[in-house]
C-alpha positions as CSV (number, residue, x, y, z in Angstrom):
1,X,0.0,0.0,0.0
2,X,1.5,3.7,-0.6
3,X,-0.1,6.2,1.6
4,X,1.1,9.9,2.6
5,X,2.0,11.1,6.1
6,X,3.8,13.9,6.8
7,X,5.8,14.6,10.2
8,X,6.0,18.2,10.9
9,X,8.6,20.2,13.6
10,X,8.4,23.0,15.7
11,X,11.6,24.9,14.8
12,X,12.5,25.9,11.3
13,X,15.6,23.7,11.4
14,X,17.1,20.4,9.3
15,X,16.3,18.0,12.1
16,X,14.5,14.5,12.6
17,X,11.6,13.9,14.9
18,X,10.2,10.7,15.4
19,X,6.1,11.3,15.3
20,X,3.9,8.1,16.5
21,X,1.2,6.7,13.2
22,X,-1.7,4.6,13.6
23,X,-3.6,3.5,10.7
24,X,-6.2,1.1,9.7
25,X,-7.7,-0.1,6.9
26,X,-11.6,0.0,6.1
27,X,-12.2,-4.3,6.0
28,X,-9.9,-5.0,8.8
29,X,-10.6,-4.9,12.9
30,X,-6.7,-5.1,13.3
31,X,-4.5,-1.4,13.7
32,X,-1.2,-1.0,12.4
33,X,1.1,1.2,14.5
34,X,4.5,2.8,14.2
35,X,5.9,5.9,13.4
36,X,6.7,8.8,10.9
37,X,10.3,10.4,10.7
38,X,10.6,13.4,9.0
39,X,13.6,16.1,7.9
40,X,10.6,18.4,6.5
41,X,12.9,20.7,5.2
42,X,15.5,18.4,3.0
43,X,14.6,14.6,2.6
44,X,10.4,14.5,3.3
45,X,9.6,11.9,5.8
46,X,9.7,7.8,6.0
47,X,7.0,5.9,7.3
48,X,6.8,2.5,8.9
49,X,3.7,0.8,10.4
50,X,2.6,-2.7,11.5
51,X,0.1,-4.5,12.9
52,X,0.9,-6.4,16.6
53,X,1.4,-9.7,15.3
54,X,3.8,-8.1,12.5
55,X,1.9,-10.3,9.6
56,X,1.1,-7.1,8.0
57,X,3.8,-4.1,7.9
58,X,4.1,-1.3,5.0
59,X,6.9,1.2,4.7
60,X,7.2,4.1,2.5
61,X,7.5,7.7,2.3
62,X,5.6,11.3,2.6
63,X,6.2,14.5,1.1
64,X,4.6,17.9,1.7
65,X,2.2,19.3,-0.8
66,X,0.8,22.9,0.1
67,X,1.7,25.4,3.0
68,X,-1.3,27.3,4.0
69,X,-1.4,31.3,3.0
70,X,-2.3,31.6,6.8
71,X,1.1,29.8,7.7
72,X,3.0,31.8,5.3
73,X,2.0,35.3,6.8
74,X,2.5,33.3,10.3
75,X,5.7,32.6,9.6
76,X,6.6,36.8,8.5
77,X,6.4,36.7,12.8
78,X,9.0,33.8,13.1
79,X,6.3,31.5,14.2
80,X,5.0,28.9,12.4
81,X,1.5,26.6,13.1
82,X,1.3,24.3,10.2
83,X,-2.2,23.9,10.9
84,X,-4.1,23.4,7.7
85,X,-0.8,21.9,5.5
86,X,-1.4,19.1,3.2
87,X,0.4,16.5,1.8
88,X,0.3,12.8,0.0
89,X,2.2,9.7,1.0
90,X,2.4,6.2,-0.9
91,X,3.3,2.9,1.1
92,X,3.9,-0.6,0.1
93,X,2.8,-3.4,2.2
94,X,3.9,-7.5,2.7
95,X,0.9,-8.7,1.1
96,X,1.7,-6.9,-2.4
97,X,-0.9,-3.6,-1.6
98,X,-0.1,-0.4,-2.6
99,X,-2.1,2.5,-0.9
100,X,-2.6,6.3,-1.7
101,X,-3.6,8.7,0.3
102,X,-3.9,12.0,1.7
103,X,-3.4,13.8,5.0
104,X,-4.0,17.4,6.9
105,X,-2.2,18.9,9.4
106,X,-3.7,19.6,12.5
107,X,-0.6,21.2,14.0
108,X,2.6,21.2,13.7
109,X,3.1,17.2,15.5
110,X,-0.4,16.1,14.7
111,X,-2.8,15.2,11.6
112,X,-5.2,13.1,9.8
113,X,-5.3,11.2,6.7
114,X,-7.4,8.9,4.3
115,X,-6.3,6.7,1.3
116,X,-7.2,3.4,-0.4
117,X,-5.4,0.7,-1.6
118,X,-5.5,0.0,-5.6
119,X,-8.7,-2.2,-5.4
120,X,-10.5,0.9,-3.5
121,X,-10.1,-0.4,0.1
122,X,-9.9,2.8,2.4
123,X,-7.0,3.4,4.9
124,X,-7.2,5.8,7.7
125,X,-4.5,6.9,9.7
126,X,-4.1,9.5,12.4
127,X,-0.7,10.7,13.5
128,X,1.2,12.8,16.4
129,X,-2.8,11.5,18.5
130,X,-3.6,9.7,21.2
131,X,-4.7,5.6,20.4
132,X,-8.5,6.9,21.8
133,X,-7.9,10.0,19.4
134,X,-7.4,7.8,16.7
135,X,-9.8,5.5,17.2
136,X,-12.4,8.3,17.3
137,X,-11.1,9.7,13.8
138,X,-11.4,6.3,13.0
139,X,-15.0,5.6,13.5
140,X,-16.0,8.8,12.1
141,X,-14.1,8.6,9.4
142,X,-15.4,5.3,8.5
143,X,-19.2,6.6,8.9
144,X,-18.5,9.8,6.3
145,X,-17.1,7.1,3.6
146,X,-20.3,4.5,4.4
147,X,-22.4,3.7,1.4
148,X,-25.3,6.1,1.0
149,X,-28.4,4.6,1.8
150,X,-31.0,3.8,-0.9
151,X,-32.9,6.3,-1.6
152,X,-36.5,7.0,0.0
153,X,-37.9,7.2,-3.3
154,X,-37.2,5.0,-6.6
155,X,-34.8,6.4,-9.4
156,X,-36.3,8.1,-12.7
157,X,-38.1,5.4,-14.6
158,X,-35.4,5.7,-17.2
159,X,-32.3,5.3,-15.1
160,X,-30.4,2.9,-16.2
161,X,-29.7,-0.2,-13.9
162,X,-26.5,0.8,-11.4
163,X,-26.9,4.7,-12.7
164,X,-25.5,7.3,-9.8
165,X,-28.6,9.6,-8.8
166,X,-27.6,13.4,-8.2
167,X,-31.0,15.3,-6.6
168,X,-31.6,19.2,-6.5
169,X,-34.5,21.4,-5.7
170,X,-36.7,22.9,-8.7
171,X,-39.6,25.9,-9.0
172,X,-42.3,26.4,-11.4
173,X,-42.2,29.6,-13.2
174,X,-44.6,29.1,-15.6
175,X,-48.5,27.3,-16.4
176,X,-47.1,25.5,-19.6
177,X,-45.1,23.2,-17.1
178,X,-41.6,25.4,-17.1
179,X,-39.3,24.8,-14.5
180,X,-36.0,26.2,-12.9
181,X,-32.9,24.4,-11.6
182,X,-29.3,24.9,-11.3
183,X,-27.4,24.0,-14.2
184,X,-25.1,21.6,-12.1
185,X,-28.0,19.8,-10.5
186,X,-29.0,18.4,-14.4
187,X,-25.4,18.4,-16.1
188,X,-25.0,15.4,-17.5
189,X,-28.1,13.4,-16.7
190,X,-29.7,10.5,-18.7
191,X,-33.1,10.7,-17.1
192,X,-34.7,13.7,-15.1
193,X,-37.6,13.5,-12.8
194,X,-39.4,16.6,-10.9
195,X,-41.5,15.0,-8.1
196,X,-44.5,16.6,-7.1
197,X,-46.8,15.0,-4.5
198,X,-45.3,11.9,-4.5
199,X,-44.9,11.6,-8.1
200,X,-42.2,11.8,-10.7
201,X,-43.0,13.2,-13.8
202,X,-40.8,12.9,-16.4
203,X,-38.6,16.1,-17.3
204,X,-36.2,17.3,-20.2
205,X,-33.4,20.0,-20.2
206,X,-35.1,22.5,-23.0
207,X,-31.9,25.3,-22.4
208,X,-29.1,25.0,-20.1
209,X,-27.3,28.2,-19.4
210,X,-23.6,26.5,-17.7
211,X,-21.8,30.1,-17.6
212,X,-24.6,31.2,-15.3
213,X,-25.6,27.9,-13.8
214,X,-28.9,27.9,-14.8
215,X,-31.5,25.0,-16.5
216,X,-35.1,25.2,-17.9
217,X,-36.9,21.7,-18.1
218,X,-39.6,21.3,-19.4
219,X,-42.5,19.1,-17.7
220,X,-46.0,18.1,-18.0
221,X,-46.7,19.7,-14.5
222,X,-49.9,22.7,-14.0
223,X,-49.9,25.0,-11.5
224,X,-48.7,28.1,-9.9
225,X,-45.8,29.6,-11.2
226,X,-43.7,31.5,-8.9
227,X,-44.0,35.3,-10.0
228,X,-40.6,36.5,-11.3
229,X,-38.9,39.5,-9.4
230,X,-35.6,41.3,-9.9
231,X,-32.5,41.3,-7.7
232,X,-32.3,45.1,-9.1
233,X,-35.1,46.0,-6.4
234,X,-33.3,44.3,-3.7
235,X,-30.9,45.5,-0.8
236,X,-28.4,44.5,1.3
237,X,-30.0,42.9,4.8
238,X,-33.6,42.5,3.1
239,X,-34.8,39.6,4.5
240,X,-35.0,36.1,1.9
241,X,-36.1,32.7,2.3
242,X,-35.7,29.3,0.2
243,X,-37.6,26.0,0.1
244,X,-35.5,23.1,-1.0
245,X,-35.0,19.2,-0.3
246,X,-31.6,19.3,1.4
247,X,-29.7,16.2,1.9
248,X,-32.8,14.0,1.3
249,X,-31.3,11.0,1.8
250,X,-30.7,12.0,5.7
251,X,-33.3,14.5,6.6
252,X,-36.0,13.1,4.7
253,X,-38.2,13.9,1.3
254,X,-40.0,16.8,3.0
255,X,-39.8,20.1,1.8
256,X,-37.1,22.4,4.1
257,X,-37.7,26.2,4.2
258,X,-34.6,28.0,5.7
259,X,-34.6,32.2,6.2
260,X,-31.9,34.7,6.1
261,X,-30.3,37.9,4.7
262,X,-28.9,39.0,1.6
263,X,-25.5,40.3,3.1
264,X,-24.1,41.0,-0.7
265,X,-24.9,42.0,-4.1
266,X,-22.2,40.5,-5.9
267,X,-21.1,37.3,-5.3
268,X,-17.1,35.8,-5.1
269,X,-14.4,38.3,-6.3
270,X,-17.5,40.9,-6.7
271,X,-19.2,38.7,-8.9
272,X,-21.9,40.5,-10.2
273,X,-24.1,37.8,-11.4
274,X,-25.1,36.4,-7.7
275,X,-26.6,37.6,-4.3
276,X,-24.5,36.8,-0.9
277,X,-26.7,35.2,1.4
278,X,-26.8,33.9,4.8
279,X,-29.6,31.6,4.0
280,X,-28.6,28.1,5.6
281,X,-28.4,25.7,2.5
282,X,-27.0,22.1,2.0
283,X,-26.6,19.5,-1.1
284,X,-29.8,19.5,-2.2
285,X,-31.3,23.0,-2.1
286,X,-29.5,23.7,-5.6
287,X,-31.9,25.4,-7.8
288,X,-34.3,26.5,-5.3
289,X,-36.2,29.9,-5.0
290,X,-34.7,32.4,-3.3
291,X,-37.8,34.1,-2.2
292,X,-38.0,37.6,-1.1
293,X,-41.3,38.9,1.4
294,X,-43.6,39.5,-1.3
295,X,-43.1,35.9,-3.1
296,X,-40.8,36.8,-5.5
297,X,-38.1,34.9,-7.1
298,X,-35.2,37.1,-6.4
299,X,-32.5,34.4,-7.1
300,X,-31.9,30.7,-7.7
301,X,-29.6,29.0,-4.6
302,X,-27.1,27.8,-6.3
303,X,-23.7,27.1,-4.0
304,X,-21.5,27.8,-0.6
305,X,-18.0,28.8,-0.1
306,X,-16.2,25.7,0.5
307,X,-15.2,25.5,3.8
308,X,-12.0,23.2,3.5
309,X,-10.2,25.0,0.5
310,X,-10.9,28.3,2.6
311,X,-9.7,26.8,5.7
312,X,-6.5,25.6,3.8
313,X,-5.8,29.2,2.2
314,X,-6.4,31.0,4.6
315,X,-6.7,29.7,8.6
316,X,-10.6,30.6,8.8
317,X,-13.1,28.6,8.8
318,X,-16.2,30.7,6.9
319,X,-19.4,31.3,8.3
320,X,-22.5,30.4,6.5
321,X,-21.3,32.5,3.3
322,X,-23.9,31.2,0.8
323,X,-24.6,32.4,-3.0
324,X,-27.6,32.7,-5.5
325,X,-27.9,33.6,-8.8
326,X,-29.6,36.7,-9.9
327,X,-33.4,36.5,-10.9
328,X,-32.5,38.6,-13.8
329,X,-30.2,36.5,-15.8
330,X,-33.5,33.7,-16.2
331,X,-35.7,36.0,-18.0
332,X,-33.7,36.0,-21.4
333,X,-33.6,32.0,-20.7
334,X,-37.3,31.9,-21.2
335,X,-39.2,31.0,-24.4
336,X,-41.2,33.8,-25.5
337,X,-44.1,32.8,-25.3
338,X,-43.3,31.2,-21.1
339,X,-46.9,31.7,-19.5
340,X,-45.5,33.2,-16.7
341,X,-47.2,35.4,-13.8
342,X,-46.2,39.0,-13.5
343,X,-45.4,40.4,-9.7
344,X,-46.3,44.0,-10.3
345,X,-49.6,44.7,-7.5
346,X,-48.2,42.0,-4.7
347,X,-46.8,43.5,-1.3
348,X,-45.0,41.9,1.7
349,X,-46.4,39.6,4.1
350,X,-45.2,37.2,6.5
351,X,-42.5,34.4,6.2
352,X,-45.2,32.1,6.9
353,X,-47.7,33.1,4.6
354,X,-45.0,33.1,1.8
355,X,-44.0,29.7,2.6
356,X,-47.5,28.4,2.4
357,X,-48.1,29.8,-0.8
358,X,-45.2,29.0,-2.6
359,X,-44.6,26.0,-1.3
360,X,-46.6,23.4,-4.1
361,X,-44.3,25.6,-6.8
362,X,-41.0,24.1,-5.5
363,X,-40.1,20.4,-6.3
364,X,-37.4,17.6,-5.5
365,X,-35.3,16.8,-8.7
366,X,-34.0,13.5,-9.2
367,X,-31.6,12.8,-12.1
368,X,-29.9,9.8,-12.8
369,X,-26.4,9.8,-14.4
């Protein structure tokens, strides 16, 4: 097996320090122990683990791949935390396996890891932590690379046996059966169903718009479109709301409404084509409404900053920093003759009466790959 570790030291100098390992893989109750010793700074770091009986030992070698921009403004100071460094490692085991994996620094003596052996067995390791640390990561670990469960609801009729199902969130926005995703939610798929009351009804991409993320499919589906607003009208800490299917395979099928505040009106690098929301989303609220308080589509949710790459660049760890795409850019997408409702005479309400109202226009997407 080849995996990465990476043994980190406390003093900017060319010196080896012995750093405890404990790794295991996926299909096997048995640890393997041992440690890491590194010269960070000239020759990378050697690894050597086994398991208690020594029928299973792997050897092998790690090798620093990215320094955090937090580190290197840190280190300006003469101090250096290491925290959020990454690097590979490859190992080669007794039994013939070779692993590859991953690791991140949790300090400068301590990290985590994850790999897999070339027939896809996974390997965890922990080093520079306690053995009830590791175990912890362990099990954890373990948990987040589980199967996912079948799904609560059968696959589009057309799916193909074995065919990997990606789900969004959808809303109507017109009475000829017109409805709005996100781009990503429908790239690529070979069958498309919008499920309304407990039924799937069969769904094709008429125009996908990838450069702004946006999809209209069309579907044999009657009833209220969602009135079209403009994110031109809109203001920084007006109050928004989305409905959505969010991780459906966990929190169930029902509809999730989450509320917020538009804290932006341009999205990453002052990206002009989105909203910055607080709104709380997760996988599966992708192509949902973003509602204002007078039931207007004011956006499309469409992604979040990804925690881990701006924990790695930078230190941080972001806050709920959330984006949608303006309602403005599906207009032009429509056909011109769309049947959709105009928004000119409505005013605000409540959060709960928009939800109530809105809420038989916004659908769970299933697509099959």
């Amino acid at each position: 097996m080849r995996f990465r570790i990476v043994v980190f030291t406390l003093l900017l100098c060319a010196c080896t320090t012995p750093i405890p390992l404990i790794g295991k893989f996926e299909n096997n109750n048995d640890t393997l122990t041992g440690q890491a010793s590194s010269d960070l700074f000239q020759n990378g770091t050697s690894i050597t683990i086994r398991t208690k009986d020594a029928k299973l030992s792997c050897s092998g070698s790690s090798r620093m791949l990215q320094t955090t921009v937090g580190n290197v403004v840190v280190r300006r100071y003469g101090v250096r935390t290491c925290t959020g460094d990454t690097g590979t490692a490859e190992l080669t085991c007794n039994d013939g396996r070779h692993v590859t994996a991953e690791w991140q620094a949790r300090d400068c003596n301590s990290g985590y890891g994850v790999g897999s052996d070339e027939k896809g067995a996974t390997f965890f390791y922990a080093f520079g932590v306690t053995d009830f640390a590791a175990r912890q990561y362990f099990a954890s670990a373990a948990r987040r690379v589980a199967p996912q469960p079948r799904l609560p609801f059968p696959p589009p009729k057309d799916a193909a046996p074995g065919a990997a199902i990606g789900m969004g969130t959808g809303f109507l926005i017109s009475t000829d059966g017109l409805v709005v995703t996100n781009s990503h939610v429908v790239d690529g798929g070979k069958a498309i169903e919008v499920h309304s009351g407990g039924t799937g009804h069969p769904a094709k991409v008429v125009i996908q718009d990838r450069a702004n993320d946006l999809a209209i499919l069309q579907t044999d589906l009657t009833g209220h479109p969602l009135p079209l607003g403009s994110s031109r009208l809109s203001s920084r800490g007006e109050d928004v709301l989305t409905l959505g299917f969010p991780l459906p395979n966990t929190e169930g099928q029902s509809q999730k409404a989450t509320f917020g505040r538009i804290n932006a009106l341009t999205g990453i690098g002052d990206d002009g084509r989105y909203l910055q929301i607080d709104v709380p989303i997760q996988p599966g609220n992708s192509g949902g409404p973003l509602l204002n308080r007078r039931g207007e589509v004011i956006g499309v949710v469409s992604q979040s900053l990804n925690d881990l790459l701006i924990l790695r660049a930078t230190g941080a760890v972001p806050q709920n920093v959330n984006y949608a795409v303006k309602a403005d850019y599906i207009g032009p997408l429509l056909p011109a003759n769309a049947k959709v409702v105009s928004s000119s005479s409505m005013s605000a309400k409540d959060f709960a009466d928009v939800v109530r109202e809105t809420a038989d226009s916004v659908f769970l997407i299933v697509v099959a790959h």
